[in-house]
C-alpha positions as CSV (number, residue, x, y, z in Angstrom):
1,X,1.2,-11.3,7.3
2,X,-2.1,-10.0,7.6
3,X,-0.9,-7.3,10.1
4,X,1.7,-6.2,7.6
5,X,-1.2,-6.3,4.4
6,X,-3.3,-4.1,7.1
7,X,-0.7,-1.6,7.8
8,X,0.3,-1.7,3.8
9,X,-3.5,-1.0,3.7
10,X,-3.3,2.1,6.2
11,X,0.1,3.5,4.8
12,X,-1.5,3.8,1.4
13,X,-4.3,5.6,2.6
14,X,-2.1,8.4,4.2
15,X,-0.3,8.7,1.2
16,X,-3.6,9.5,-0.7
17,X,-4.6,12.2,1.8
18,X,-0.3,13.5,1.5
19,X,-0.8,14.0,-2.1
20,X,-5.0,15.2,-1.6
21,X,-3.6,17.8,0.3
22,X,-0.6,18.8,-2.0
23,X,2.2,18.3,0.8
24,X,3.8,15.9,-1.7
25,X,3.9,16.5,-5.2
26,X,2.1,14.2,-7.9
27,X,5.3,12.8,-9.2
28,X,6.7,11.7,-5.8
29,X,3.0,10.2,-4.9
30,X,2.9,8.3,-8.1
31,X,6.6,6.7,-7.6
32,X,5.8,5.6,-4.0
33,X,1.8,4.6,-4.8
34,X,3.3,2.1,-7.2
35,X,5.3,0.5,-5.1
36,X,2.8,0.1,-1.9
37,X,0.8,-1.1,-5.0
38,X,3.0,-3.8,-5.6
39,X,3.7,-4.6,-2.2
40,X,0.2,-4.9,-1.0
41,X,-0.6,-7.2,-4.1
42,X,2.4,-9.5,-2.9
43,X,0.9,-9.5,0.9
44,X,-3.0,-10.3,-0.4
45,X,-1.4,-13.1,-2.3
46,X,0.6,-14.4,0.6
47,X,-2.4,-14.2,3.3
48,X,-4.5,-16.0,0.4
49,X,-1.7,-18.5,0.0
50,X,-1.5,-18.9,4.2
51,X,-5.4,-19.4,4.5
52,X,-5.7,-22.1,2.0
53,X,-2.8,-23.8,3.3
């Protein structure tokens, strides 16, 4: 899991520079930012879960 939290990590970075460099709009950036949001909350949970466990 902590590869997939790492990559989570790494995918919402290039969405940052996407929407930094106006290839997508701020709309479509928002929509998607939210949900890597979400999901990289649920994986930081999970690999805290896994390590105390």
């Amino acid at each position: 899991m902590s590869i997939a939290l790492k990559e989570a990590n790494e995918t919402e970075y290039w969405l940052m520079l996407l929407k930094d460099s106006d290839y997508i709009s701020e709309d479509s950036f928002q929509s998607i930012h939210n949900d890597s949001s979400e999901l990289i909350k649920i994986l930081v949970s999970i690999v805290k879960t896994s390590k105390n466990n």
